[in-house]
Short mmCIF file of the C-alpha atoms (twelve columns), coordinates in Angstrom:
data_MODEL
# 
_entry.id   MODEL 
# 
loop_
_atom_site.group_PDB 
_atom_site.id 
_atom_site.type_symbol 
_atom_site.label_atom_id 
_atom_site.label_alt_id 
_atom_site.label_comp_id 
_atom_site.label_asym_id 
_atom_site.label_seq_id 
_atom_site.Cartn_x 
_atom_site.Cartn_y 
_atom_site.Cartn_z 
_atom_site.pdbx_PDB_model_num 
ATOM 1   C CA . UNK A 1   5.214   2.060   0.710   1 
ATOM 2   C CA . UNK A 2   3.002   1.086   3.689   1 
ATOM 3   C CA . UNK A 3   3.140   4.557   5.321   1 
ATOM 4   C CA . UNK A 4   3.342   8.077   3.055   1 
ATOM 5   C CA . UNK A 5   2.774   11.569  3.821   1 
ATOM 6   C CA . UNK A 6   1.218   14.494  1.693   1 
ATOM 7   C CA . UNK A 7   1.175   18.124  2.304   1 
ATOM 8   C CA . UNK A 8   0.963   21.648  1.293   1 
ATOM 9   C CA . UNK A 9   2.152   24.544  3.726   1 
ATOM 10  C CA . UNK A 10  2.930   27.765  3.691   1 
ATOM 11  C CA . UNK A 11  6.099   28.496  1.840   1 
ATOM 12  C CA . UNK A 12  7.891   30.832  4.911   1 
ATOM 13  C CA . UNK A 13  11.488  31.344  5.150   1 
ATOM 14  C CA . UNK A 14  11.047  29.209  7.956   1 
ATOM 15  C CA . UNK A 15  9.445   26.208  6.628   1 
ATOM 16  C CA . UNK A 16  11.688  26.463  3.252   1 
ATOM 17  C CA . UNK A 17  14.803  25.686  5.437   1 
ATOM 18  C CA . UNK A 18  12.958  23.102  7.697   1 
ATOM 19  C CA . UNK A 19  11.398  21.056  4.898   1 
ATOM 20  C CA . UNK A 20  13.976  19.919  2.366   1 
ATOM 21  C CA . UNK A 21  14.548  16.776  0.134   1 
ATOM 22  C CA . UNK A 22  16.511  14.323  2.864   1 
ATOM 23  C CA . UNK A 23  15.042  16.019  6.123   1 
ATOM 24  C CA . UNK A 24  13.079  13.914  8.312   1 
ATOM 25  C CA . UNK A 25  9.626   14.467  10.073  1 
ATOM 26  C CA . UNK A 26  8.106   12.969  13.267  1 
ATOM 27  C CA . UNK A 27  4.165   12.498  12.708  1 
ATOM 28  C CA . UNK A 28  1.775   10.439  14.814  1 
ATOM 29  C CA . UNK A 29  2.605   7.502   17.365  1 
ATOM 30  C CA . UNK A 30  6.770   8.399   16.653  1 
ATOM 31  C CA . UNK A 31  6.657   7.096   12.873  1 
ATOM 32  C CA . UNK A 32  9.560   8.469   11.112  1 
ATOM 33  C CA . UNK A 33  8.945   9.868   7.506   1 
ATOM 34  C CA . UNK A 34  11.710  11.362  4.962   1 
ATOM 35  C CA . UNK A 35  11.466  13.584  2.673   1 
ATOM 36  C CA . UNK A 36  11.516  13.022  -1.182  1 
ATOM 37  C CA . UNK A 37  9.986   15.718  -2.713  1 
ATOM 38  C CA . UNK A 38  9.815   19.383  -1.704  1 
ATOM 39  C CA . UNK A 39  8.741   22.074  -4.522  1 
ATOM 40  C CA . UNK A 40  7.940   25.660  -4.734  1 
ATOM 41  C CA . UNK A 41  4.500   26.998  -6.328  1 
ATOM 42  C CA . UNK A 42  2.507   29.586  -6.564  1 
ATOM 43  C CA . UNK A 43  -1.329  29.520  -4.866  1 
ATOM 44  C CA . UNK A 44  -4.306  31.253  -5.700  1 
ATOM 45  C CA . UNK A 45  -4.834  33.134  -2.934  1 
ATOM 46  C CA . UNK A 46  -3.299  36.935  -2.376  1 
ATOM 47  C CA . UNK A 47  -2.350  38.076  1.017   1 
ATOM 48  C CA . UNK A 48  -1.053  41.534  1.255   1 
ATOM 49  C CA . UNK A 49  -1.233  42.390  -1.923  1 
ATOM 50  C CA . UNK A 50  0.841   39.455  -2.825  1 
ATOM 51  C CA . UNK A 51  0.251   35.937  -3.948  1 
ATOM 52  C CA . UNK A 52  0.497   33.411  -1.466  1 
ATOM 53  C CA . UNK A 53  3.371   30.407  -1.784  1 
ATOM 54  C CA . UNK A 54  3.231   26.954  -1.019  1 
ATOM 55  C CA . UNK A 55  5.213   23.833  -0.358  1 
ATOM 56  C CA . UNK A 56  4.488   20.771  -1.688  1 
ATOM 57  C CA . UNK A 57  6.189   18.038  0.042   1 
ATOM 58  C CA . UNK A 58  5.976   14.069  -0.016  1 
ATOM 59  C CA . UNK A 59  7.237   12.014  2.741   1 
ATOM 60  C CA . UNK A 60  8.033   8.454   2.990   1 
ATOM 61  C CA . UNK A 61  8.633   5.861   5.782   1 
ATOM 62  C CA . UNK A 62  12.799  6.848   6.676   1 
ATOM 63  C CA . UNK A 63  14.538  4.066   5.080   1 
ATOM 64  C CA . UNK A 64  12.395  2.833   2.210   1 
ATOM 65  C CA . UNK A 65  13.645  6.003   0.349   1 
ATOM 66  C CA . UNK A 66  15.830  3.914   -1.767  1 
ATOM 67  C CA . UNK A 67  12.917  1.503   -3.377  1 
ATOM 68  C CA . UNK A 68  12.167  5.043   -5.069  1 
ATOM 69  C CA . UNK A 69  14.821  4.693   -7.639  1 
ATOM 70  C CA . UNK A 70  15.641  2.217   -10.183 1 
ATOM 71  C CA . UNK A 71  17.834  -0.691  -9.242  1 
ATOM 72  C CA . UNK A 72  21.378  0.281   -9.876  1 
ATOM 73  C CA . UNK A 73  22.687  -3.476  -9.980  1 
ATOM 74  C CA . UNK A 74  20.936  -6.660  -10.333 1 
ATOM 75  C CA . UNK A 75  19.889  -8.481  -7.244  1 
ATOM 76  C CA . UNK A 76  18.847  -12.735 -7.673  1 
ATOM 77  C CA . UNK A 77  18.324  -14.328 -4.449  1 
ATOM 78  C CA . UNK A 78  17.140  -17.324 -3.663  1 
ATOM 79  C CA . UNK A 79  15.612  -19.289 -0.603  1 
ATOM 80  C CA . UNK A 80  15.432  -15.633 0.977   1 
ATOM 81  C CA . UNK A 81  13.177  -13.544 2.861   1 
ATOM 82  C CA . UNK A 82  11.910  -10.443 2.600   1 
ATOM 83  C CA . UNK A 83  13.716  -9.040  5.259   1 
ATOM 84  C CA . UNK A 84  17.000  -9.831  3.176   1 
ATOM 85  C CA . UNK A 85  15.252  -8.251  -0.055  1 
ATOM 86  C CA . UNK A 86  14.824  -5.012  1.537   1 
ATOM 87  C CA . UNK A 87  18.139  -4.965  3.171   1 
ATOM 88  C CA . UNK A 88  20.021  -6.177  -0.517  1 
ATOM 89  C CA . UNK A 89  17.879  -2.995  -2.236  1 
ATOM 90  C CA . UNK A 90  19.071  -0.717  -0.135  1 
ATOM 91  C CA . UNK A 91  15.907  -0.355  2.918   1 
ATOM 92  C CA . UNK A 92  17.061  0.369   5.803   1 
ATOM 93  C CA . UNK A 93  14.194  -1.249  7.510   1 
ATOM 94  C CA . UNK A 94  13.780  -4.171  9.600   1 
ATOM 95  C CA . UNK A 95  10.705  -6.457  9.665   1 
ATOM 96  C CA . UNK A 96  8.784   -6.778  12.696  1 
ATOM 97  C CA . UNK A 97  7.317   -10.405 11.015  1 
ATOM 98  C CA . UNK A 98  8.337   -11.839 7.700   1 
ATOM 99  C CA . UNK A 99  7.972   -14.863 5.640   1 
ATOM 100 C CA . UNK A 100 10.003  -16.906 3.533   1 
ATOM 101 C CA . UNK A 101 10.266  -16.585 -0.199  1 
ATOM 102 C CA . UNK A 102 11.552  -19.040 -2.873  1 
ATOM 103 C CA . UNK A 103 13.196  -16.656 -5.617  1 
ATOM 104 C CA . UNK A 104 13.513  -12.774 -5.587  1 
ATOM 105 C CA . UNK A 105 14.832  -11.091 -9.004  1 
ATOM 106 C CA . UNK A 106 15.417  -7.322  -9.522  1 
ATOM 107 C CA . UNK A 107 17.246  -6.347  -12.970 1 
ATOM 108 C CA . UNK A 108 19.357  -3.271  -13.439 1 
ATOM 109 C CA . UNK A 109 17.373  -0.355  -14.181 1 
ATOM 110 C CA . UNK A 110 14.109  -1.812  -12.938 1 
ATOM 111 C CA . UNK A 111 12.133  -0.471  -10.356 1 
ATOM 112 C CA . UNK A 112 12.318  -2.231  -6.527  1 
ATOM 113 C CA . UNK A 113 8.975   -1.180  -5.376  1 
ATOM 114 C CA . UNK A 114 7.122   -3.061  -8.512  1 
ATOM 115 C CA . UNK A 115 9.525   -6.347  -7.854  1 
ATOM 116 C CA . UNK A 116 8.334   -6.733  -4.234  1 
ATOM 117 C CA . UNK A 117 4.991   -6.118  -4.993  1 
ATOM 118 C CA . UNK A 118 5.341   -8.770  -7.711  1 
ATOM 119 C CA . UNK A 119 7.065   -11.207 -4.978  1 
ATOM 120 C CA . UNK A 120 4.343   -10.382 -2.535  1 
ATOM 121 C CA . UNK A 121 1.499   -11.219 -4.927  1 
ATOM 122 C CA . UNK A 122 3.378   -14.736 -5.458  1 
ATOM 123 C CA . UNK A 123 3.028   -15.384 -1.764  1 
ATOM 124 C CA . UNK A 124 -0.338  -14.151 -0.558  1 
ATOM 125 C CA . UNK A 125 1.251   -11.839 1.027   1 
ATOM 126 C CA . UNK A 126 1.314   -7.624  2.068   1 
ATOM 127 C CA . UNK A 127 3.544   -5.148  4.047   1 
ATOM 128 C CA . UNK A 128 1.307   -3.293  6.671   1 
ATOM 129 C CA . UNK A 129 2.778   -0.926  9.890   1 
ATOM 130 C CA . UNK A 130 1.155   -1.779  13.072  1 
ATOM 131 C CA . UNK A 131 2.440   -1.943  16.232  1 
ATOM 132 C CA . UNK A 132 5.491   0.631   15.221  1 
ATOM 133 C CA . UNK A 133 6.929   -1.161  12.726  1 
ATOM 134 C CA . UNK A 134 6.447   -2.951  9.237   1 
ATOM 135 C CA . UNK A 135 5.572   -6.595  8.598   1 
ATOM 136 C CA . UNK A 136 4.942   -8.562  5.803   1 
ATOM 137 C CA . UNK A 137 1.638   -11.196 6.586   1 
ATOM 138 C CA . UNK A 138 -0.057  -13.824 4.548   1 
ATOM 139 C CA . UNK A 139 -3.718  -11.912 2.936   1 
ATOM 140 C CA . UNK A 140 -5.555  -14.760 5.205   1 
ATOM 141 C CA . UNK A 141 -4.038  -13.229 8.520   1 
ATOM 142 C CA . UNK A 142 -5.657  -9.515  7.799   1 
ATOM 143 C CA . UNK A 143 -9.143  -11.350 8.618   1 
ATOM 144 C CA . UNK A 144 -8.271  -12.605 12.012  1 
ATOM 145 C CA . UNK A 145 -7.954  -10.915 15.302  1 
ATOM 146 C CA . UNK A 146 -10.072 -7.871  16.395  1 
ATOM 147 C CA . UNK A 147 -12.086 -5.704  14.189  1 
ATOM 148 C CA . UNK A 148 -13.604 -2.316  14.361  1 
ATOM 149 C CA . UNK A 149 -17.444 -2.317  13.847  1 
ATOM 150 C CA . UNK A 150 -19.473 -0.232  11.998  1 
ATOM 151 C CA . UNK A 151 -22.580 -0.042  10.641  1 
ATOM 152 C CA . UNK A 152 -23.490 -1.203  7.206   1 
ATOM 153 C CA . UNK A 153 -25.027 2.592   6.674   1 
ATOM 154 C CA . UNK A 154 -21.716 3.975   6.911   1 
ATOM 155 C CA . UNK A 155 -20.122 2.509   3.610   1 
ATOM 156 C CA . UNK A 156 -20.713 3.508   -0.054  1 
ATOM 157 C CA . UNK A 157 -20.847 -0.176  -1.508  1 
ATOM 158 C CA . UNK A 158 -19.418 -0.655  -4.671  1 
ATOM 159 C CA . UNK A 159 -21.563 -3.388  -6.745  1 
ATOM 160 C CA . UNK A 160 -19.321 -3.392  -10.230 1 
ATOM 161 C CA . UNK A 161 -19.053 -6.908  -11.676 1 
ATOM 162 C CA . UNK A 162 -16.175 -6.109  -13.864 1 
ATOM 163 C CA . UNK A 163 -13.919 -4.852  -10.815 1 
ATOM 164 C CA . UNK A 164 -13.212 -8.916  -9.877  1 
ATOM 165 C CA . UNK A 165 -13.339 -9.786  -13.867 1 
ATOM 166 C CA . UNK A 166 -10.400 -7.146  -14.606 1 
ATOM 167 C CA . UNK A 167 -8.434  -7.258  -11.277 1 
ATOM 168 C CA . UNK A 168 -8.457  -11.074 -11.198 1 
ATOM 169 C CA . UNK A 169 -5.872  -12.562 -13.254 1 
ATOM 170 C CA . UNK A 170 -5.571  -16.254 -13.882 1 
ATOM 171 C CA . UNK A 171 -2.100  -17.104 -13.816 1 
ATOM 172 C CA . UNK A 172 -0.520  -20.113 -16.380 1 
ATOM 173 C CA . UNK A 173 3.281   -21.480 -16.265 1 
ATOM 174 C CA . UNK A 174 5.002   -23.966 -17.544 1 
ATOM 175 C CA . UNK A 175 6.434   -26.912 -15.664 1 
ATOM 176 C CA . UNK A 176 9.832   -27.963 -15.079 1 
ATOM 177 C CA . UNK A 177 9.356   -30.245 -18.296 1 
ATOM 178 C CA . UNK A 178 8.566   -27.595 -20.047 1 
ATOM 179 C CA . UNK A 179 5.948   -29.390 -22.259 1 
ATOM 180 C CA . UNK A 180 3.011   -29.404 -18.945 1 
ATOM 181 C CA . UNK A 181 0.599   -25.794 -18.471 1 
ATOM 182 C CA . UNK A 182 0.356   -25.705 -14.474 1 
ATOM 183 C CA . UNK A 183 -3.342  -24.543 -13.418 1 
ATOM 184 C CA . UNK A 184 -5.965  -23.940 -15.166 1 
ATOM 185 C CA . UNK A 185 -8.165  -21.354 -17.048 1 
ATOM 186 C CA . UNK A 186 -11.497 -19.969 -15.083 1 
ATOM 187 C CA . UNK A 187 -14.189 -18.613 -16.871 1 
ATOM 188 C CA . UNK A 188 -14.497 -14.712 -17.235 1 
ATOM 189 C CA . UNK A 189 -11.212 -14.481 -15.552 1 
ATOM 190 C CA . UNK A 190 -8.171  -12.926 -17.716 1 
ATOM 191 C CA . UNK A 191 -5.103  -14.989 -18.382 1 
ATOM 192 C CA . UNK A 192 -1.805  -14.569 -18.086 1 
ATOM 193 C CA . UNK A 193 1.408   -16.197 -18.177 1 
ATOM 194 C CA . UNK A 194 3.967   -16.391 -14.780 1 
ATOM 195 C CA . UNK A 195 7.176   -17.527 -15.683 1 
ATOM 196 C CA . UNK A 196 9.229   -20.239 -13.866 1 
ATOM 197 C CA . UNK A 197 6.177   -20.011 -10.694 1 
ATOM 198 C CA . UNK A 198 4.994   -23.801 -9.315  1 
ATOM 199 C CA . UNK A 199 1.768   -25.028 -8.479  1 
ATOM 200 C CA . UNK A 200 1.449   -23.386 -4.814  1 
ATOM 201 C CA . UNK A 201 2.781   -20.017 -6.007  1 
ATOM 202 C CA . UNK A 202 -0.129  -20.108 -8.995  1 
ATOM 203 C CA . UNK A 203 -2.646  -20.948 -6.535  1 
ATOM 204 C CA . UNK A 204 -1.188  -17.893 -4.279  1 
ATOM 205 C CA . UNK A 205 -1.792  -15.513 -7.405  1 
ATOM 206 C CA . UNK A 206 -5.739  -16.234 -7.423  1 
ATOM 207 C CA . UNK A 207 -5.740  -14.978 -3.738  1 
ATOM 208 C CA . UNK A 208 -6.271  -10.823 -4.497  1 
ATOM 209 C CA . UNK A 209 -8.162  -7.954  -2.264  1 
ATOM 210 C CA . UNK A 210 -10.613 -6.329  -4.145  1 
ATOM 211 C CA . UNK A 211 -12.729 -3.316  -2.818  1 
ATOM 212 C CA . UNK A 212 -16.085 -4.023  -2.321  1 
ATOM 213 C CA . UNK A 213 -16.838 -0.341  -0.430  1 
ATOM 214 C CA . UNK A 214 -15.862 3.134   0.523   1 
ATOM 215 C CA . UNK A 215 -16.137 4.413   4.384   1 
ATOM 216 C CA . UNK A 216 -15.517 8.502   4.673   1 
ATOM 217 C CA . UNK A 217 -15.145 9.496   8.892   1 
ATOM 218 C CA . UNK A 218 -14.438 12.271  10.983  1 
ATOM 219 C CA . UNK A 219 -10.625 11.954  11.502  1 
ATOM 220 C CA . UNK A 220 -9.912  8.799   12.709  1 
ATOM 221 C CA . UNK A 221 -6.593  7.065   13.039  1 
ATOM 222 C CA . UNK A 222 -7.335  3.917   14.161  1 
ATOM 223 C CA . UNK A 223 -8.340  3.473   10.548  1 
ATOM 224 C CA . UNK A 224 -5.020  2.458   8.498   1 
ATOM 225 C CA . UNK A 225 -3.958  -0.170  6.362   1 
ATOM 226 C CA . UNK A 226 -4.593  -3.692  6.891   1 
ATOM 227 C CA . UNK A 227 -6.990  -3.254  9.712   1 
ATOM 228 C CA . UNK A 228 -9.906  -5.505  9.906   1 
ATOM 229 C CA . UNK A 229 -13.346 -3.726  9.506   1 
ATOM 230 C CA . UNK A 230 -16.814 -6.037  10.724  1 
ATOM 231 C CA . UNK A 231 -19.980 -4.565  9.164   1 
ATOM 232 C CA . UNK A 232 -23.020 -5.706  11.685  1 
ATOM 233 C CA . UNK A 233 -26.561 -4.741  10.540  1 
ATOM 234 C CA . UNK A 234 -28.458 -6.626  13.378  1 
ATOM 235 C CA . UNK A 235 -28.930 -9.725  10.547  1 
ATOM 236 C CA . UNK A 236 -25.482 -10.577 9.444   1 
ATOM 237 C CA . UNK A 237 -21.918 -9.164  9.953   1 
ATOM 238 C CA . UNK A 238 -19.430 -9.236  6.573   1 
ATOM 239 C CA . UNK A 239 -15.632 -8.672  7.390   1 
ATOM 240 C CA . UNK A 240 -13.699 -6.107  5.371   1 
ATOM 241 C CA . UNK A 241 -9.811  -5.220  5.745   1 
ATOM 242 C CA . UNK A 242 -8.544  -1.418  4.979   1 
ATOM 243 C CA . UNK A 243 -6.729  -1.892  1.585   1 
ATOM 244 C CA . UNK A 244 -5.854  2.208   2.102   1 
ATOM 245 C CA . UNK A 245 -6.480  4.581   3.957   1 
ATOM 246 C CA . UNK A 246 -6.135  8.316   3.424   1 
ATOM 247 C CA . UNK A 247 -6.060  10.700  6.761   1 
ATOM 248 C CA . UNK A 248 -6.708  14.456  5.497   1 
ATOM 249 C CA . UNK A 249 -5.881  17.652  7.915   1 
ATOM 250 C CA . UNK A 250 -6.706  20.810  6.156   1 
ATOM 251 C CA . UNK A 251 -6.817  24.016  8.432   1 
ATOM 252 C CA . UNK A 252 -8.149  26.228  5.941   1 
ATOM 253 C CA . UNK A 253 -4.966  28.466  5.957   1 
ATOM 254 C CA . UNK A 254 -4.437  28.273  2.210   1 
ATOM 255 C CA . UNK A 255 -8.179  29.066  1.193   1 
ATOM 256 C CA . UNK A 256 -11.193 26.599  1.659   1 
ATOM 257 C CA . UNK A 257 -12.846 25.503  4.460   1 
ATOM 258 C CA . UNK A 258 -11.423 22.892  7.170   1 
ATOM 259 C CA . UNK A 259 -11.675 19.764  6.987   1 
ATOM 260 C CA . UNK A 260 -10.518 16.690  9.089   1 
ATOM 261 C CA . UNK A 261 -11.901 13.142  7.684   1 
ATOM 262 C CA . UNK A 262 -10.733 10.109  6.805   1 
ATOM 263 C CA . UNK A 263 -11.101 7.767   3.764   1 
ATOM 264 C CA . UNK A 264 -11.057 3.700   3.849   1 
ATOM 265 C CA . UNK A 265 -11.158 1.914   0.752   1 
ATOM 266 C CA . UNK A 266 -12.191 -1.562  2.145   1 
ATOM 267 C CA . UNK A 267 -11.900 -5.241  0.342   1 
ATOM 268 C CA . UNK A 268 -12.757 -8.560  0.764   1 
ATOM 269 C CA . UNK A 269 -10.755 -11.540 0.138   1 
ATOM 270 C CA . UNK A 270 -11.291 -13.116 -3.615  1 
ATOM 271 C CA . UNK A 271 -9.808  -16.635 -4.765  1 
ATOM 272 C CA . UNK A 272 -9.833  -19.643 -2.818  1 
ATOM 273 C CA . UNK A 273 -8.392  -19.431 0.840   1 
# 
C-alpha cells in the first residue's frame, strides 16, 4: 500500500456516521483514501464526568481495498504487467508508469499484497505515489533526479552489521535442465531457494533497500516514500531514498500534548546495480 492513513478522533454522533467501513476521505494534494477499519473504544480521559470515546479508523488508497483480502480465485499470468495484475486482483487503480513482468501467480486463498511484493522484489522494482498517482519504478530510478538536502546532523545513523546479513537473501534456482544451480552463494549472506526464476531475475533479488538512518522533522510533507534524500556535510554528500515515511498530526484533544513531526526511515541501495 504506497499511501495509508491512521487516526483516532473523537467518537461524536457526528463523526460515527461520517467515518464508516467503505466511506471515503479527501486528505492532502486530492489523494483519495477508503476506509477499512472503523472501531469503537473507550479512552482514558473523562470529560464531564464521563469517559471520553474514540474512533479508530484506517484508511487506504480508494481502490487498492481489495489486495486486503485473500485471493478468491487463482490468477497465472504471463508476459504481463503490473498494471494488468492489479486490474485481474481486483485494484481499481491505474499506473501512472509500469514495467513489464515475465510471470505473475496468485493461488486461491493467498494474500495479493504479499504476491506483488514478491513480483516486485523479482524485478528491482517498487510502487511509490508522486505526482498524483501510483507507479511502479526500477530501485535504480529512486537515486536519480532531484533530492532534498539535509545535513548529516539531522539523521540518527544506524551502524548494525547484521541488518544487511539478515535482510539480504541470496537467492538459488534451478535451471530449465533441472540438474544446473543458477547463481551463486556469497559469504555471510543467507540462502534461499526461488523457484522457476532465471539468471536476470536472481541477479534482481540481490538488489534490496536497507535503512542505513532515521530523520525525525517538524511536519513536513515533502518527505514521502521514494523520495531521494542527499546528506552534504561540507566533505562528502551520501544519497538516501525514503523507504517510509510516517506524517503524525496530534492536536492534543484526546490528552497529551501536540505534536506535528514527521518520521523518514531512509536506505541505501545494497547488491550490485
Amino acid at each position: 500500500m504506497p499511501v495509508s492513513l491512521e487516526m483516532v478522533v473523537k467518537a461524536t454522533d457526528e463523526l460515527k456516521e461520517l467515518l464508516k467501513i467503505g466511506d471515503k476521505l479527501i486528505v492532502g494534494d486530492g489523494i483519495s483514501l477508503t476506509i477499512v477499519k472503523s472501531q469503537h473504544i473507550n479512552m482514558q480521559a473523562v470529560k464531564a464526568g464521563k469517559r471520553v470515546g474514540g474512533l479508530i479508523i484506517i484508511a487506504v488508497l480508494s481502490g487498492c481495498e481489495p489486495l486486503l483480502s485473500v485471493a478468491s480465485r487463482a490468477t497465472s499470468l504471463n508476459d504481463t504487467s503490473f498494471n494488468e495484475v492489479y486490474r485481474v486482483l481486483g485494484a481499481k487503480i491505474r499506473l501512472k508508469s509500469d514495467i513489464k513482468l515475465n510471470q505473475f501467480i496468485c493461488l486461491k486463498g493467498q494474500l495479493p499484497t504479499k504476491r506483488i511484493a514478491i513480483a516486485l522484489q523479482k524485478e528491482a522494482a517498487v510502487p511509490v505515489y508522486r505526482d498524483g498517482g501510483v507507479s511502479v519504478v526500477r530501485i535504480n530510478d529512486l537515486f536519480k533526479g532531484e533530492s532534498l538536502i539535509y545535513d548529516r546532523s539531522a539523521l540518527q545513523w544506524i551502524d548494525n552489521p547484521h541488518v544487511l546479513s539478515h535482510g539480504n537473501t541470496n537467492f538459488l534456482s534451478i535451471d530449465d535442465n533441472d540438474s544446473d544451480i543458477l547463481g551463486s552463494p556469497l559469504n555471510n549472506k543467507q540462502v534461499g531457494y526461488y523457484p522457476r526464476a532465471d539468471a536476470r531475475e536472481l541477479q534482481n533479488l540481490r538488489r534490496i533497500l536497507v535503512t542505513k538512518a532515521k530523520m525525525v522533522r517538524q511536519l513536513d510533507d515533502q518527505i514521502t516514500a521514494g523520495r531521494l534524500i542527499t546528506i552534504d556535510d561540507g566533505f562528502s554528500q551520501d544519497s538516501l531514498v525514503v523507504l517510509t515515511s510516517a506524517h503524525r498530526y496530534d492536536t492534543g484533544a484526546l490528552g497529551g500534548r501536540p505534536i506535528m513531526a514527521t518520521q523518514a526511515w531512509l536506505s541505501q541501495l545494497e547488491g550490485e546495480k
